[in-house]
VMD Tcl script that draws the C-alpha trace (Angstrom):
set ca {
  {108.44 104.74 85.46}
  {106.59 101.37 83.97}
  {108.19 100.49 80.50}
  {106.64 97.47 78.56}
  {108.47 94.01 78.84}
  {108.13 94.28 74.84}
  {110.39 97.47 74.75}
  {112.79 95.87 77.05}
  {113.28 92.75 75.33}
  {114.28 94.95 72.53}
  {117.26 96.39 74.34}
  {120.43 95.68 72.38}
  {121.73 93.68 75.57}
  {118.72 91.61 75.83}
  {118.43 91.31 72.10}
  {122.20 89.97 72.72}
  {121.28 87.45 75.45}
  {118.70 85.82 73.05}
  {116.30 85.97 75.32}
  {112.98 83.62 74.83}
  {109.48 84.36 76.34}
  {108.80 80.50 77.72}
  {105.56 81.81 79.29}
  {103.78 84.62 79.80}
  {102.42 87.82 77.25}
  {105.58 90.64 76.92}
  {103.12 92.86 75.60}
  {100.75 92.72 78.81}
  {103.74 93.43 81.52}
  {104.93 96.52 82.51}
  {108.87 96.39 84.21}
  {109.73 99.15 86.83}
  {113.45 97.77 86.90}
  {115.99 95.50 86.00}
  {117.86 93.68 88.93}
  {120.20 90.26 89.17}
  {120.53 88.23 92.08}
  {121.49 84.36 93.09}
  {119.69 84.55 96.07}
  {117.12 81.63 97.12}
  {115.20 84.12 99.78}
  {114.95 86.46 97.04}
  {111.15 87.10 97.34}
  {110.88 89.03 100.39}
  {113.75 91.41 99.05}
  {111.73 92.69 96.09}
  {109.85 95.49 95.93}
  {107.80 94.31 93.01}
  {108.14 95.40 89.15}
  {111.36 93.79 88.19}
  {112.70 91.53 85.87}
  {115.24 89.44 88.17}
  {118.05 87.95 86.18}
  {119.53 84.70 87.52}
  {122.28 82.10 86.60}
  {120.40 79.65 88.76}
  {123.00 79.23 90.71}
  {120.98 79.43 94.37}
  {118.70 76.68 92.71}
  {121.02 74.13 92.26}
  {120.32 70.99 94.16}
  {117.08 72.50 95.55}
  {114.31 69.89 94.92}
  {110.80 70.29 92.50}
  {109.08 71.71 95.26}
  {112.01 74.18 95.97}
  {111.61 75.59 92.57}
  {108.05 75.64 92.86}
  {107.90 77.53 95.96}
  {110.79 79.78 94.39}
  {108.64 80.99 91.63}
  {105.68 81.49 93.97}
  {107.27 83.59 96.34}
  {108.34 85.86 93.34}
  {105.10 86.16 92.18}
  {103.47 86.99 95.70}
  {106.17 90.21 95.62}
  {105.40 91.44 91.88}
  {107.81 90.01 90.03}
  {107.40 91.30 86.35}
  {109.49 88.87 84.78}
  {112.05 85.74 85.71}
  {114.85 85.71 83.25}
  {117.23 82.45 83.93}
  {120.24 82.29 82.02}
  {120.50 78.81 80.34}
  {123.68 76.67 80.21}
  {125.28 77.24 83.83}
  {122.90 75.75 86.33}
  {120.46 74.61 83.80}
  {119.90 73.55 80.24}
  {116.47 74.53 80.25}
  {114.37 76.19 83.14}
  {113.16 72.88 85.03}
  {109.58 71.97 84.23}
  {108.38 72.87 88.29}
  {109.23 76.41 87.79}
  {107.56 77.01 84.44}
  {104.31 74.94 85.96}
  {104.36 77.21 88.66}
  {104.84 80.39 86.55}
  {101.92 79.55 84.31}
  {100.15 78.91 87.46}
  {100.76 82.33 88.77}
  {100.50 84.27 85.31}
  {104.30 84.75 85.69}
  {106.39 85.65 82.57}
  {109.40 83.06 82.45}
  {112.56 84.15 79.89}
  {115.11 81.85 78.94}
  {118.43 83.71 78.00}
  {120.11 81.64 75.33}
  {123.50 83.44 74.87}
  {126.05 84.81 78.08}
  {125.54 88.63 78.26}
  {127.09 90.68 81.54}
  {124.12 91.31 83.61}
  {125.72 94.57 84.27}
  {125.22 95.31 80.59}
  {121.56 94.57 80.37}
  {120.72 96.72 83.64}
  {122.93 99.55 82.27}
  {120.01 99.67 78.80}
  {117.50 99.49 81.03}
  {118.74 102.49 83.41}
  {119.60 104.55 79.97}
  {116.04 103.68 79.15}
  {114.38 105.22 81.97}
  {116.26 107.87 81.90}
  {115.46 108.87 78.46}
  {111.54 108.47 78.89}
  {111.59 110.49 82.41}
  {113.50 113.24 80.46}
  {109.56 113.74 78.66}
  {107.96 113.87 82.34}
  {110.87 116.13 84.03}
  {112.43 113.53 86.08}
  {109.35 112.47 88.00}
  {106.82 109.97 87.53}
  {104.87 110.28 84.76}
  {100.72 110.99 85.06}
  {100.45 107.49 82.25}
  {102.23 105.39 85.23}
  {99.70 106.02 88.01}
  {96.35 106.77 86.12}
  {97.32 102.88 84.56}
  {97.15 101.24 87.64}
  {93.72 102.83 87.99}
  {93.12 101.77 84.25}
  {94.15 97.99 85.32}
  {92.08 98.02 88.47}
  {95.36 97.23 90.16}
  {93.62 98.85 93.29}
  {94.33 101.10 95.83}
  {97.57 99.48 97.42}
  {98.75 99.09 94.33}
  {98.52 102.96 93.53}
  {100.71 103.71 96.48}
  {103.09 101.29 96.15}
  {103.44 103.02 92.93}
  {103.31 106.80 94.46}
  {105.88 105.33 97.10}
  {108.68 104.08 94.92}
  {108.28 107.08 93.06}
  {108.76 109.41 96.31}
  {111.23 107.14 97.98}
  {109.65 106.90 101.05}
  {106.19 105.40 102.71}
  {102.97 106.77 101.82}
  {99.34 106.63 103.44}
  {96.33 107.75 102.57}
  {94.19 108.83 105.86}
  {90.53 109.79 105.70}
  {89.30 113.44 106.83}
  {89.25 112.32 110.61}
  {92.79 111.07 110.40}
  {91.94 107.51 110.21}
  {94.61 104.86 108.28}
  {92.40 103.54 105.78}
  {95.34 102.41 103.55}
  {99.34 102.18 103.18}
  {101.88 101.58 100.57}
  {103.17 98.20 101.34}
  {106.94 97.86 99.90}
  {109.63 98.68 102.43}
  {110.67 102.57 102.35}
  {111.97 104.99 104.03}
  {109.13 106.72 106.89}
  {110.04 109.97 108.32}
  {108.08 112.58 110.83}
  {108.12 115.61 108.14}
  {106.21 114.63 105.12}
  {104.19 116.04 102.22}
  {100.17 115.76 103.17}
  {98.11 116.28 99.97}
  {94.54 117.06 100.27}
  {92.27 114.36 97.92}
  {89.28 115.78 96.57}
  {86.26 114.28 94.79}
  {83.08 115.31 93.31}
  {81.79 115.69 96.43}
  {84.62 117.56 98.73}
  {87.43 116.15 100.22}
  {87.87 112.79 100.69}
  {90.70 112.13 102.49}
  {94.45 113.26 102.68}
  {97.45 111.96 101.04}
  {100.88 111.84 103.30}
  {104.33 110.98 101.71}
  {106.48 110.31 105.08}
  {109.76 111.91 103.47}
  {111.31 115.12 103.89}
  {109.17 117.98 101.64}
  {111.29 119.05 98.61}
  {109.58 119.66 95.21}
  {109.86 116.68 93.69}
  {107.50 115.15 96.48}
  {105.10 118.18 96.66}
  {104.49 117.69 92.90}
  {104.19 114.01 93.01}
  {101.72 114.13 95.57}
  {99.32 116.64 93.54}
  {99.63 113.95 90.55}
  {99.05 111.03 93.04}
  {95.98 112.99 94.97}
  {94.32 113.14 91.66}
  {94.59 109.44 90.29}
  {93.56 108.15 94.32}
  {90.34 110.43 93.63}
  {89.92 108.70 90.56}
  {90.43 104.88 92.21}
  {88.04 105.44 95.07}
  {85.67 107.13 92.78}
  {85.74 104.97 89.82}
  {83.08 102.48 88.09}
  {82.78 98.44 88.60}
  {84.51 98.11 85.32}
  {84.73 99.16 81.92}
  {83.78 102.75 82.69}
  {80.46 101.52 83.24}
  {77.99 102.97 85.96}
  {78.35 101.24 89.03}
  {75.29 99.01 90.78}
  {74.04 99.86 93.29}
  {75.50 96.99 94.92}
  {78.78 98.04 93.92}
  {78.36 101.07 94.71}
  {77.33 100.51 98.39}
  {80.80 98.05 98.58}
  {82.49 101.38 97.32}
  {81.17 103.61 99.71}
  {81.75 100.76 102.51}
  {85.29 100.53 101.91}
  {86.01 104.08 100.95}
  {87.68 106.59 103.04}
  {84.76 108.06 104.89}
  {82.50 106.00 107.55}
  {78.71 105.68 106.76}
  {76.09 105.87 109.63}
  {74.51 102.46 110.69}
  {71.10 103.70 110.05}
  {72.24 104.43 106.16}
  {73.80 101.41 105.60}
  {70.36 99.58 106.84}
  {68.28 101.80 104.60}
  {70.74 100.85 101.50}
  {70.71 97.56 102.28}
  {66.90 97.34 102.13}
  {66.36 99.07 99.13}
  {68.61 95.99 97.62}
  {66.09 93.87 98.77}
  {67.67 92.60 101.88}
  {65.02 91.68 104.76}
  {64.68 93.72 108.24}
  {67.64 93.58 110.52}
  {67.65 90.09 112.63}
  {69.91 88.86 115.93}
  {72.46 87.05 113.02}
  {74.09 90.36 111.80}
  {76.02 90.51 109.33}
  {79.46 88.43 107.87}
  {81.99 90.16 106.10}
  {83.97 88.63 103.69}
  {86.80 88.55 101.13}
  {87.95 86.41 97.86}
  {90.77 85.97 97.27}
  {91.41 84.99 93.36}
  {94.91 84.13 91.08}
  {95.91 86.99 89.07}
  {94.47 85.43 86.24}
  {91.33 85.94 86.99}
  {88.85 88.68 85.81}
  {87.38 90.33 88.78}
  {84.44 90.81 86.90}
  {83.80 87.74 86.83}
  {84.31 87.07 90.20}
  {81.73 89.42 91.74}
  {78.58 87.18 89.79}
  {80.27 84.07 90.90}
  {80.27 85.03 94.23}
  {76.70 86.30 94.34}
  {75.98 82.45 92.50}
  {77.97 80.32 95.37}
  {77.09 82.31 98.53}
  {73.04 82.42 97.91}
  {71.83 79.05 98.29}
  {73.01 78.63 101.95}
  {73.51 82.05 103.42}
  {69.84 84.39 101.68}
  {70.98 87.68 100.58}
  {74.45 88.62 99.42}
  {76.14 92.03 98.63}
  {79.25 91.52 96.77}
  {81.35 93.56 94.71}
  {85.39 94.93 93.83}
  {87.24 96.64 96.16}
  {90.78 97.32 95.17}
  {92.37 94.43 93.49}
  {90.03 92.06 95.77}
  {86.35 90.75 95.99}
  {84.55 91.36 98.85}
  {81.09 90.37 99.93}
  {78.74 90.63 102.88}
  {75.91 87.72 103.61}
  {73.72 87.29 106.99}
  {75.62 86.07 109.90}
  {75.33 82.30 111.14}
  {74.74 80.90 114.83}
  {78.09 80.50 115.69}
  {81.80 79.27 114.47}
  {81.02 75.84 113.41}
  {78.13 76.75 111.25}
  {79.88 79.89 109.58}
  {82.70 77.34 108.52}
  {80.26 74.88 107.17}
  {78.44 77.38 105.66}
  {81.51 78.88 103.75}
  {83.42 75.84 102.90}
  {80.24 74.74 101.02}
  {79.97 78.45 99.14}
  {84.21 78.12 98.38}
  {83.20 74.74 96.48}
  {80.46 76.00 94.64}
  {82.71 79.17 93.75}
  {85.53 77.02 92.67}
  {83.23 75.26 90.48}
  {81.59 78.01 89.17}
  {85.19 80.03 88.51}
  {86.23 77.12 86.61}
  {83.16 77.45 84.22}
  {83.70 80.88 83.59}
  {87.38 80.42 82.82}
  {86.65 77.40 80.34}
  {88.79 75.25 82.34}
  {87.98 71.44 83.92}
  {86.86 71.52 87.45}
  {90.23 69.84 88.38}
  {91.72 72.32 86.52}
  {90.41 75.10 88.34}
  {92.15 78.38 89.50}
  {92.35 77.86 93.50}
  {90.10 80.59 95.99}
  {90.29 81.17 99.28}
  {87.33 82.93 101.05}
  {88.62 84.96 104.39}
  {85.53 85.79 106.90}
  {86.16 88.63 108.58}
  {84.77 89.37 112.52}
  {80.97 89.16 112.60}
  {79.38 92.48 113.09}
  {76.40 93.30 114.99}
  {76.60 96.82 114.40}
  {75.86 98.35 110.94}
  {77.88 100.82 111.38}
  {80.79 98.98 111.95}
  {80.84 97.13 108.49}
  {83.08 98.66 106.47}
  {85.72 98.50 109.13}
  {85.35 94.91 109.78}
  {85.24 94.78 105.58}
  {88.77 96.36 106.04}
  {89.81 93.76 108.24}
  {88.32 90.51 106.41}
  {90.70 92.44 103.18}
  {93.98 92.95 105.91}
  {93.19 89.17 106.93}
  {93.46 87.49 103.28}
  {96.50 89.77 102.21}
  {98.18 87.98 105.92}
  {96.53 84.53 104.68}
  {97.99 84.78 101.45}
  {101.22 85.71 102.56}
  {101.43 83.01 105.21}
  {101.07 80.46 101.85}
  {97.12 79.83 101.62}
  {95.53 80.32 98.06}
  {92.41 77.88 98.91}
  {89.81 76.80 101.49}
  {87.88 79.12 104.11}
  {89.63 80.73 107.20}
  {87.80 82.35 110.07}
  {88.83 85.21 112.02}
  {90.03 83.09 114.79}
  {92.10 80.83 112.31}
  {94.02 84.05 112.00}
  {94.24 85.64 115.10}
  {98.61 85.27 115.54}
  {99.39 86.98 112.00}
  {96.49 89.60 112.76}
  {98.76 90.12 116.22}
  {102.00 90.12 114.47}
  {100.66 92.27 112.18}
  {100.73 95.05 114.34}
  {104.05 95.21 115.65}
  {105.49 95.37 111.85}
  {107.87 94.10 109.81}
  {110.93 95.45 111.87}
  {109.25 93.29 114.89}
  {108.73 90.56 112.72}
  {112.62 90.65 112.12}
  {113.58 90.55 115.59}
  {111.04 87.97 116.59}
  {112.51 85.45 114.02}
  {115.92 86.01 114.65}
  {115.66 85.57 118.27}
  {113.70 82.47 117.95}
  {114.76 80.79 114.82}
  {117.98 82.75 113.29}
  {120.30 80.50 114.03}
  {118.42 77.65 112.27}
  {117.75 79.68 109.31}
  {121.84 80.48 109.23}
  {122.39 76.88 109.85}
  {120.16 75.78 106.87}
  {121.98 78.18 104.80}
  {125.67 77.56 105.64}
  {125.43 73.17 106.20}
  {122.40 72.71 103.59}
  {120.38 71.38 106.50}
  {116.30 71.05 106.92}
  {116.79 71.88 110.44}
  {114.01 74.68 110.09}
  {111.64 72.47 108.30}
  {112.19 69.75 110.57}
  {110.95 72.28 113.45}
  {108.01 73.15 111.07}
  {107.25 69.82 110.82}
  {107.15 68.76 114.88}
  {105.02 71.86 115.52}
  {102.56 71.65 112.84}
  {101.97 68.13 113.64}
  {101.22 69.20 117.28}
  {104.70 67.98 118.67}
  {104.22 64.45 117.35}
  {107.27 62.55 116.78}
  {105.65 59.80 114.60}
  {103.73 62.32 112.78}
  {106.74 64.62 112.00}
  {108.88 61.80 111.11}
  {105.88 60.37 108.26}
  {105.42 63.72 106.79}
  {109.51 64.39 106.59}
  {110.08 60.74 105.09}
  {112.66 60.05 107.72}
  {113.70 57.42 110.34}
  {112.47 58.16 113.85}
  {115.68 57.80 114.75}
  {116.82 60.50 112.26}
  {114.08 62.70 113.44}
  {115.20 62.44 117.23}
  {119.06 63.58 116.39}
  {117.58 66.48 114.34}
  {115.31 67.59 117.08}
  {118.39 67.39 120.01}
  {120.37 69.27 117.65}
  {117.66 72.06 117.31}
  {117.76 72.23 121.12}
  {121.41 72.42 120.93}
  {121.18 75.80 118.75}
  {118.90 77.65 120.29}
  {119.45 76.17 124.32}
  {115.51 75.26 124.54}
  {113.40 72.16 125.44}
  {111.13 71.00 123.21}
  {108.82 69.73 125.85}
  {108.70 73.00 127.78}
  {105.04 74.61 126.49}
  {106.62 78.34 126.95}
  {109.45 77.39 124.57}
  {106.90 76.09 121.72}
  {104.84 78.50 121.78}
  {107.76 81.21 121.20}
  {109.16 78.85 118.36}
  {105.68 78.85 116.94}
  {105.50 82.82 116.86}
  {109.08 82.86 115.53}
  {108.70 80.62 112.55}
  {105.36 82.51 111.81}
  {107.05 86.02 111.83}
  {109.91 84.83 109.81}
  {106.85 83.56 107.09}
  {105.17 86.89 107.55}
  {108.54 88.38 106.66}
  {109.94 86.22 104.35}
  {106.99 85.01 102.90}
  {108.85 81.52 102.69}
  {107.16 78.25 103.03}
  {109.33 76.47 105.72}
  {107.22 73.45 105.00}
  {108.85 73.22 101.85}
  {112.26 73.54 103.03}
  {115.38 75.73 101.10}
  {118.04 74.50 103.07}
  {119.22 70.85 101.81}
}
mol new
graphics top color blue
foreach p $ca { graphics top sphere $p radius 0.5 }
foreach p [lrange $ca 0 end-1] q [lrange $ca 1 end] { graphics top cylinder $p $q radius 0.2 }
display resetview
């Protein structure tokens, strides 16, 4: 159930809490709950949707780039709305975090006046209740077919389903392929509810809620089959008819394979030349929130031309993706691309009205070349799996290869409950020992590794004494009984700290410890 920040702010509780909108439109968010927490880490424990309620008490003493990275890892989980209590911690929210916020298109409230938390998630509970009394206790049709609406994309739509059905949720295609899950952590069971989803043209693929079948689920999933039809079957915007670019991007990315032989044949008939030994380079853009896809797609088409021939671009889900002809080999494609992520920066910044400094940061992901036509929209898939593990690893600018990649992509596989143990056993007891002393003892690590085990170079980029730097590194070794010269041992710590991002979605660069 999605209720309008606007409605919430007019709780009596909020009303009471004199709460401020410092940035951000009320009218344009939509809350799915109400939760409080003093928790630094508190990004990777949301499920996206909430208005988080804070004293500010986990941010004192952190640093401007502390509060910074704060507010961007609640906006990389969904955070509808930050609301900091003013007076305890903080007079005002601190200038990093509202930069950020703005940054991110995140909506920053100031409460002026002490109000129980308790109190204000209380309204908000007796809120939803009274609205879901109108949809008999489930989900109501408005909630999903507005993600649609939004062009929020297909994750987005399950996440949605998910919460809703309290458990995970895929969507297969008719040959039992994954061709998308919900992403938020749920429960996943063997017995589920599988939901046939059908389109103009017959089924299209099959809905599963992983929770035990009871009737709540069976009737969520016939709402959810029909507003997935809709998604994979709807129009490049505005209700419009599709190009037949866009259209071709649909079909690549929907549910259902296409034969190599059609994808040539559509490609030609968009004016692309006869088939040659480069193949073909798929791509995706990733682009702030801010951002109007449909603006994107032209922009794309604009930067990628000059140096790569034909381009096929176009929105699928909440992302851009594109296709151009290959290039000779590594070095060239990253030439290539870091050329066409200028010129798209550039052009992004025109369309938005904004200076060229000023300009919303994109990162173009290039997925694994494909010589095979028929392979395209799965290796379209991938270049989208690739930027969603790009952005969570931190990147929002620049070009990334395949290769550049290739340990998330791995990770990636195992899962988040692997990612879990991986960091613990490697790392844990430097992330506890940040936490309970106020150390930088995992950024310090961070630091040595990304700078290719260079003392001198980790000790510049930390701003500390050599000497300072050596006692932090033989305490490291002391807590987790390995040698920092031993190649096994780094390459272990390396993984570690990278599953603990992947989880986390924490900077360690940045530090949260001291």
């Amino acid at each position: 159930m999605l209720v309008p920040l606007s409605e919430v702010l007019d709780l009596p509780s909020f009303r009471a809490a004199g709460a401020r909108v410092l940035t951000g439109d009320p009218e344009a968010v939509l809350v799915r709950w109400v939760h409080s927490s003093e928790v630094f880490e508190m990004g990777s424990l949301l499920a996206g949707g909430e208005v988080l309620l804070t004293t500010g008490l986990g941010l004192h003493g952190r640093t401007a780039d502390n509060l910074g990275a704060y507010v961007e890892q609640l906006a990389d989980a969904g955070l509808a709305a930050l609301a900091l209590e003013l007076g305890r911690t903080f007079f005002e929210v601190p200038e990093p975090m509202l930069d950020a916020a703005r940054r991110r298109g995140l909506t920053v409230l100031g409460l002026t006046q002490v109000v129980p938390f308790e109190r204000m998630v209380e309204d908000f509970h007796e809120l939803v209740v009274r609205r879901r009394a109108h949809v008999d206790g489930g989900i109501a049709w408005s909630d999903l077919a507005q993600v649609v609406i939004d062009g929020r994309g297909l994750r987005a739509l399950l996440d949605e389903v998910s919460r809703a059905a309290g458990c995970e949720v895929e969507l297969r295609d008719r040959a039992d392929q994954l061709v998308e899950r919900s992403g938020i952590a749920s429960v996943r069971e063997e017995a589920g509810v599988v939901e046939p989803v059908r389109g103009a043209s017959g089924e299209m693929g099959r809905l599963h809620l992983l929770g035990a079948v009871t009737r709540q689920r069976k009737r969520l999933a016939g709402q959810a089959a029909v507003a997935i039809a809709l998604e994979l079957s709807r129009a490049g915007s505005l209700g419009q008819r599709p190009s037949p670019g866009q259209s071709l991007v649909s079909d690549l990315c929907a549910a259902a394979s296409m034969p190599g032989g059609e994808v040539v044949r559509r490609l030609t008939d968009l004016g692309w030349p006869a088939t040659d030994e480069r193949g073909w380079q798929p791509l995706a853009i990733g682009v702030e929130p801010g951002t109007a896809l449909t603006d994107v797609v032209p922009a794309v088409e604009h930067a990628l031309r000059p140096g790569s021939g034909p381009v096929l671009a176009g929105v699928a889900g909440s992302r851009v993706v594109a296709v151009v002809r290959g290039w000779p080999g590594p070095t060239q494609a990253r030439a290539g691309l870091a050329a066409a992520q200028a010129g798209l920066t550039r052009q992004l910044a025109v369309v938005s009205g904004r200076s060229e400094a000023a300009a919303l940061p994109a990162l173009v992901v290039a997925g694994p070349p494909v010589g095979d036509p028929a392979e395209l929209g799965r290796c379209l898939g991938t270049a989208r799996e690739l930027l969603e593990l790009a952005r969570r690893t931190g990147r929002r600018d620049g070009v990334l290869l395949a290769r550049d990649l290739a340990a998330p992509h791995l990770l990636a596989t195992t899962g988040p409950a692997a990612w879990a143990d991986l960091a613990a056993e490697q790392v844990g007891a430097l992330v506890d020992h940040d936490r309970l002393h106020r150390t930088e003892l995992l950024r310090t690590l961070d630091a040595y590794l990304a700078h290719g085990a260079s003392k001198a170079a980790a000790a510049s980029v930390l701003g500390i004494r050599r000497q300072s730097l050596y006692d932090r590194l033989a305490r490291i070794e002391r807590l987790l009984g390995v040698e920092l010269d031993d190649r096994d041992h780094l390459l272990g710590l390396q993984l570690g700290i990278l599953a603990w991002r992947l989880r986390t979605g924490i900077d360690p660069g940045v530090g949260f410890g001291g």
